[in-house]
C-alpha positions as CSV (number, residue, x, y, z in Angstrom):
1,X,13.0,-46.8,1.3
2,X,9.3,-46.8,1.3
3,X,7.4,-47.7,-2.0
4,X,5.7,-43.8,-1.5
5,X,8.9,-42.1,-0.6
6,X,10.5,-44.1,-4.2
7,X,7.9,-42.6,-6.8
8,X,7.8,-39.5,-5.3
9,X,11.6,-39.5,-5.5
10,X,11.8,-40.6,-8.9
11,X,8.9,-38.3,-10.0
12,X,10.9,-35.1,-8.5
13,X,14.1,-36.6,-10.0
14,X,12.7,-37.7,-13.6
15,X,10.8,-33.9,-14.0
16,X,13.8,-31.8,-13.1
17,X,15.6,-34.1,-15.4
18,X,13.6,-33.5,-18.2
19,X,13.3,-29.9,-18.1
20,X,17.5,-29.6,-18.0
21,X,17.3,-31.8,-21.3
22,X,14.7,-29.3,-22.8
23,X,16.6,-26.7,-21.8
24,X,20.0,-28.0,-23.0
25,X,18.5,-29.3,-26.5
26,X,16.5,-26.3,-27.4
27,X,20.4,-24.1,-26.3
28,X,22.1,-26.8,-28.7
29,X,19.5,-26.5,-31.1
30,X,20.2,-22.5,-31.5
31,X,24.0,-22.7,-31.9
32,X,23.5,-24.7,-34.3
33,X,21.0,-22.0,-36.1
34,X,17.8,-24.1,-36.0
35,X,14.7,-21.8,-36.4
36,X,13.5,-21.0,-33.4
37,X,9.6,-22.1,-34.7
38,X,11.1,-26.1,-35.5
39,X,12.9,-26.0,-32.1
40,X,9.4,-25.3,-30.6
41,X,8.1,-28.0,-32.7
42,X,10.2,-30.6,-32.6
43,X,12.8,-30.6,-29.7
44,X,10.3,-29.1,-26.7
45,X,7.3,-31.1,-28.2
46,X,10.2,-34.7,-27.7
47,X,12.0,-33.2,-24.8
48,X,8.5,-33.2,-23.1
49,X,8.2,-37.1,-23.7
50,X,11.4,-38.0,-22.2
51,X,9.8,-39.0,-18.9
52,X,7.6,-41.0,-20.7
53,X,10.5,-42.8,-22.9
54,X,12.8,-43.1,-19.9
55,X,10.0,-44.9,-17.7
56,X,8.8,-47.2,-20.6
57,X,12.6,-48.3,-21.7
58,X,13.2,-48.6,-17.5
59,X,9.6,-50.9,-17.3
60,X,10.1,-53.0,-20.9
61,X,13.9,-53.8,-19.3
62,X,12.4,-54.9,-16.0
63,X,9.5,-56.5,-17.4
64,X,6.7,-54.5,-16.6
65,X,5.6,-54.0,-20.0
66,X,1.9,-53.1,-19.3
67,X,3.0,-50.1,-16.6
68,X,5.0,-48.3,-20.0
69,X,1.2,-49.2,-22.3
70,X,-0.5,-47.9,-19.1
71,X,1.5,-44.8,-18.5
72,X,1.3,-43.5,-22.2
73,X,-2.7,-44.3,-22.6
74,X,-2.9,-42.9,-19.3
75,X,-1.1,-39.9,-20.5
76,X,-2.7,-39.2,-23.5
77,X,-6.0,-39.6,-21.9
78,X,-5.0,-37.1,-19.1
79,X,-3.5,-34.6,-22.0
80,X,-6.5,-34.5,-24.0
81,X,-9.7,-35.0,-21.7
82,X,-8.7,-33.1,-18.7
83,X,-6.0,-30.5,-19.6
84,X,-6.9,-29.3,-22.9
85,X,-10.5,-29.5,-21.2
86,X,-9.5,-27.5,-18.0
87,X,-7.8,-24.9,-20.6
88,X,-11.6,-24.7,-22.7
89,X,-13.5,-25.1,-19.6
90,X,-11.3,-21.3,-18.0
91,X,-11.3,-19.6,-21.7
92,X,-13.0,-21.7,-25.2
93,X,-10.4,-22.5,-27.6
94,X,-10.0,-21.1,-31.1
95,X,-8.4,-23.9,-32.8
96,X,-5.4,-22.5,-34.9
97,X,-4.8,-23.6,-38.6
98,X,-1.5,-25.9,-38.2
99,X,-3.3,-27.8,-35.3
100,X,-6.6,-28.5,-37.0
101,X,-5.0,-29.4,-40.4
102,X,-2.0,-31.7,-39.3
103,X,-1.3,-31.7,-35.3
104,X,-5.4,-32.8,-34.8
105,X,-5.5,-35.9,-37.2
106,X,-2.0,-37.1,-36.6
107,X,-3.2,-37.3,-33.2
108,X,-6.3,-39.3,-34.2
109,X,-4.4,-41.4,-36.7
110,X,-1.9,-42.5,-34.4
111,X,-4.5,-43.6,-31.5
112,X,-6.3,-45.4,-34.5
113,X,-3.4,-47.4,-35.6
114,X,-2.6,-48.0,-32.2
115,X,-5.8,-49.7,-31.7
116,X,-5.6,-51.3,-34.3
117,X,-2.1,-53.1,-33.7
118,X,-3.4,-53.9,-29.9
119,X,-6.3,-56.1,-30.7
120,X,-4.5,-59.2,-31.0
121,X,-3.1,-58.6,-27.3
122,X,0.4,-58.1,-28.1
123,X,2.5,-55.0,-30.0
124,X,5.1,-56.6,-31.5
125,X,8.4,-55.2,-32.7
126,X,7.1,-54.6,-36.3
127,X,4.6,-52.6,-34.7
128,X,7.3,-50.9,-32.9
129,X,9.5,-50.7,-36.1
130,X,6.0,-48.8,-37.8
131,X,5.4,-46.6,-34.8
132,X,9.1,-45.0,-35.2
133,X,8.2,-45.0,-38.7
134,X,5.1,-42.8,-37.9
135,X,7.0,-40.5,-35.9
136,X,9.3,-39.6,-38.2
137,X,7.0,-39.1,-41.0
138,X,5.1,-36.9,-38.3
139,X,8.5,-35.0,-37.6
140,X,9.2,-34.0,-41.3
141,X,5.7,-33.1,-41.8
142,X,6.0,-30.2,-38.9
143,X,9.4,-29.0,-40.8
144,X,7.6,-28.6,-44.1
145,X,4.1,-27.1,-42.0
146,X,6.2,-24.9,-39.9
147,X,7.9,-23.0,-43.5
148,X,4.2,-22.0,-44.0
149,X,3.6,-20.4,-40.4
150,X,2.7,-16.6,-40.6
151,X,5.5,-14.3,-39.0
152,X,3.4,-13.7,-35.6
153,X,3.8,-17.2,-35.0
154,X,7.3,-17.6,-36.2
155,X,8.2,-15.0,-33.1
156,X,5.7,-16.3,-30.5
157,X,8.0,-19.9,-30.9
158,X,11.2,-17.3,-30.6
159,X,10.3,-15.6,-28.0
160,X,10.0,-18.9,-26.1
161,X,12.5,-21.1,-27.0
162,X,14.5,-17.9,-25.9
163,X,13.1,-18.4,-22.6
164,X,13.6,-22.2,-22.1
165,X,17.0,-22.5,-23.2
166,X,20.5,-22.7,-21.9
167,X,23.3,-20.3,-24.1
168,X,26.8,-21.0,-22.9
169,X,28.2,-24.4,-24.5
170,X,29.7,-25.5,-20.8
171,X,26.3,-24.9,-19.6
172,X,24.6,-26.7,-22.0
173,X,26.5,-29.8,-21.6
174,X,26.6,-30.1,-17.9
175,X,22.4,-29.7,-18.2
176,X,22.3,-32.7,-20.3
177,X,24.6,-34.9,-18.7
178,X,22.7,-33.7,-15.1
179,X,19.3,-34.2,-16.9
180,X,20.2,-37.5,-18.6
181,X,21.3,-38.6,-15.3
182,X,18.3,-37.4,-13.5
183,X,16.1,-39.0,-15.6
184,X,18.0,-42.9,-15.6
185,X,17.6,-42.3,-11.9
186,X,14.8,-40.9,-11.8
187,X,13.0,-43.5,-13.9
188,X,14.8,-46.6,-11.7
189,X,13.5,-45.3,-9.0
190,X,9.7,-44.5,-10.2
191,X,9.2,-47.9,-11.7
192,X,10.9,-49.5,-8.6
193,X,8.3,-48.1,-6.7
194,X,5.2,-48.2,-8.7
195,X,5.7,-52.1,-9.0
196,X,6.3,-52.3,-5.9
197,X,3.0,-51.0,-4.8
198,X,1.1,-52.4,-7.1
199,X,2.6,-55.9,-5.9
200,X,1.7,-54.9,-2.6
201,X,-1.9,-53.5,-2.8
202,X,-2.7,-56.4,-5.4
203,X,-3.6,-54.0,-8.3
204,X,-2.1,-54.2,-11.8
205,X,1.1,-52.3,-13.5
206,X,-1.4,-51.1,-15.9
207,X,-3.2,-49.5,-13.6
208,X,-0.6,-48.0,-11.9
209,X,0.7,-46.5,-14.9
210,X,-2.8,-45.0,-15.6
211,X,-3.1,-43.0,-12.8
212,X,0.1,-42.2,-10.9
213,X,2.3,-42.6,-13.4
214,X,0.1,-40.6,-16.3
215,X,-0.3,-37.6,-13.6
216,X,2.9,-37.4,-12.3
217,X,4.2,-37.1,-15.8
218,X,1.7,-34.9,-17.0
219,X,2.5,-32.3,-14.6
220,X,4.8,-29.7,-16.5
221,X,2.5,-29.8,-19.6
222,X,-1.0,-29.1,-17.4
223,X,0.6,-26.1,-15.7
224,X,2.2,-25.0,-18.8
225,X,-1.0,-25.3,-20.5
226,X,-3.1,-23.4,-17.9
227,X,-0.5,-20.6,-17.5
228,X,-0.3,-20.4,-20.7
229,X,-4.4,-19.7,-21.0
230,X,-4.0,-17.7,-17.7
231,X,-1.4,-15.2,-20.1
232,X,-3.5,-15.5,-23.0
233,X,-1.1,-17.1,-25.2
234,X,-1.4,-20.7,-25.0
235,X,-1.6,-21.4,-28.9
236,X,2.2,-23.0,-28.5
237,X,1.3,-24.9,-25.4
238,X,-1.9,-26.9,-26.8
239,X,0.5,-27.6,-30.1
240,X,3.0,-29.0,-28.3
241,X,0.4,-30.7,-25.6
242,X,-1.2,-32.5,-29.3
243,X,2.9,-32.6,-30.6
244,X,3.6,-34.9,-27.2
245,X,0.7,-37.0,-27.0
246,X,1.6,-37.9,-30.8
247,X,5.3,-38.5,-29.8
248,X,4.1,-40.7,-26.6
249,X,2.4,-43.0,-29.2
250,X,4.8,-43.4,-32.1
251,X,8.3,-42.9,-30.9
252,X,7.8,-43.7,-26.6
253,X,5.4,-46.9,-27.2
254,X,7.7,-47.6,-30.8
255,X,10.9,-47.4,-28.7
256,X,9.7,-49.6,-25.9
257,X,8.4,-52.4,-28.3
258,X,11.6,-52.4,-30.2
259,X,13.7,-52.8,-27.3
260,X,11.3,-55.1,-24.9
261,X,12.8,-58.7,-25.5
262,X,9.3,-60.3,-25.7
263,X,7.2,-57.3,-27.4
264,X,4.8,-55.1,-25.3
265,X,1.2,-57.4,-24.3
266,X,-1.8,-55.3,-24.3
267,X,-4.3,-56.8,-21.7
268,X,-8.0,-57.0,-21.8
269,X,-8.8,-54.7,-19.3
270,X,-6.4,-51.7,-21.5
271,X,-8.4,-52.8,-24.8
272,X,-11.0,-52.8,-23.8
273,X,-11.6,-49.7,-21.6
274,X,-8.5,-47.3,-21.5
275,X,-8.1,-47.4,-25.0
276,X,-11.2,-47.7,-26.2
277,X,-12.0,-44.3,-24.3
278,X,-9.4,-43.0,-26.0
279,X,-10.5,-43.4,-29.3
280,X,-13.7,-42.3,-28.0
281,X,-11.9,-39.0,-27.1
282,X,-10.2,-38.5,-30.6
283,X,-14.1,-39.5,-32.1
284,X,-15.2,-36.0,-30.0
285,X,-12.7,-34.2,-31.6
286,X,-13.9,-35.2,-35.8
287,X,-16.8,-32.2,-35.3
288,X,-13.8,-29.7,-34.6
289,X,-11.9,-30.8,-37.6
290,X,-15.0,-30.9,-40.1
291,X,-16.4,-27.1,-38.2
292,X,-13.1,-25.5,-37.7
293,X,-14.9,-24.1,-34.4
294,X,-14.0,-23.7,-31.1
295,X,-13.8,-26.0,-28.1
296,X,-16.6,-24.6,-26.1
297,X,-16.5,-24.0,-22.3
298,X,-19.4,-26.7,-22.8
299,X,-17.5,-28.9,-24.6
300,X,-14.2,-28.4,-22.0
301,X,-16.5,-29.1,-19.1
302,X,-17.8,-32.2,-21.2
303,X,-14.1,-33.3,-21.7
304,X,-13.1,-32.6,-17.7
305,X,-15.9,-34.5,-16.3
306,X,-15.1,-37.7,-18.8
307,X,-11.7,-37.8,-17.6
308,X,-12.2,-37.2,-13.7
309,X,-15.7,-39.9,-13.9
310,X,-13.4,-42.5,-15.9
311,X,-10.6,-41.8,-13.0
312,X,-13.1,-43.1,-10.5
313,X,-14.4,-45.6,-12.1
314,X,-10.7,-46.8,-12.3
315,X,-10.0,-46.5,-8.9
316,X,-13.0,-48.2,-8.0
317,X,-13.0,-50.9,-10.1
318,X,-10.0,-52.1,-10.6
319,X,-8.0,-51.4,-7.4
């Protein structure tokens, strides 16, 4: 099977995957009698990682640690520049209180910190023991901020949690075995191929997970996001677009460093550039936190062309 016809494969299979896990865990989640607002919160915003987790466990395994450090920088990059700039560049974000107070500098924070941990070149499995850390700190600061949400919000998360579940208990198990399975495969497959071509066209894992990896990923949340803005409603889509990208860095990268046998290296080239820019992105969004004003169309258009001139310049230098 062809290196294209592999990531394509495992792309379709690792998506559909993911979505029957979100679908089965938010259904489990309300027979169990969860609010509706922390399922939102907390099992869409991780469910929506699982791609993410799957290929980075799948790459640290088959050691091709730099494709998981790529895919997740790559990701975040791709969530933050382009798609929450494509949804201010079509309508200017108001920022809502719960975002701008917690979801906004967790986000920050955790791109500091890991930063911070990659300048020595290596994330080691402290690092990955502190990066779970961080994520559950993160997770029982969104139960305690999500007993504070007005009512309007409390049914905007029920309303679609109701829409993205499964109800019947049969039905909710065979979507998580099926998506469990889809997204082993699906990952296998992906990583197979993505190494493969990178082998092949003599460019580096990292680089592969920045691009084709990142997008292909990315995909449910940027049409989520821009339906969502399209509908006028996409106050649940940007928290849970921030609420992934947090979740990428502290419980994907923390589970991959924990269970890659060497720790996950950090090269130069990721540093230096990739995450450099990325801190560089979370340093645009300090006037936002100190203002409590919108992102502009400006602003959006700002954060678009970033992402898509950074794209090229990766595909041009370092392919």
């Amino acid at each position: 099977m062809s290196d294209a016809l592999l990531v394509i494969g495992g792309l379709l299979a690792l998506l559909g995957g993911a979505e029957l896990v979100v679908r089965a865990g938010t259904g489990l989640a309300t027979r169990l009698s969860v609010r509706p607002i922390i399922i939102g919160l907390t099992v869409v915003s991780v469910g929506t990682s699982v791609p993410e987790l799957a290929i980075g466990i799948d790459a640290a395994v088959n050691d091709s640690p730099n494709l998981a450090v790529g895919n997740i920088v790559g990701t975040n990059l791709l969530n933050f520049l382009f798609i929450l700039g494509l949804s201010a560049l079509l309508i200017p974000i108001a920022i809502d209180r719960r975002t701008l107070k917690f979801d906004l500098p967790a986000m920050i924070a955790s791109t500091l910190v890991l930063y911070l941990m990659s300048l020595d070149g290596i994330l080691t499995r402290l690092d990955g023991a502190l990066l779970v850390a961080g994520a559950v700190a993160y997770t029982l600061g969104l139960l305690h901020v999500s007993r504070r949400e007005t009512t309007e919000v409390q049914e905007d998360y029920t309303d679609t949690v109701s829409a993205s579940s499964e109800h019947r208990l049969t039905r909710i198990g065979l979507s998580l075995v099926l998506g469990l399975a889809l997204v082993v495969l699906g990952a296998e497959l992906l990583v197979e191929g993505a190494v493969s071509a990178a082998h092949a066209l003599g460019i580096s894992d990292a680089v592969v997970g920045l691009t084709i990896i990142a997008i292909g990923t990315s995909a449910p949340e940027l049409i989520t996001t821009i339906m969502s803005t399209v509908r006028g409603n996409r106050d649940i889509a940007i928290g849970n677009l921030l609420g992934s990208s947090i979740y990428n860095i502290a419980a994907v990268l923390g589970l991959t460093v924990l269970i890659a046998p060497n720790g996950v290296p950090v090269s130069e080239e990721v540093l230096n550039a990739d995450l450099v820019l990325l801190v560089a992105a979370m340093a645009a969004a300090l006037p936002v936190l100190v203002s409590g004003a919108r992102i502009t169309r400006v602003e959006g258009g700002l954060f678009v062309a970033t992402y898509v001139g950074y794209l090229a310049w990766l595909l041009l230098t370092r392919t």
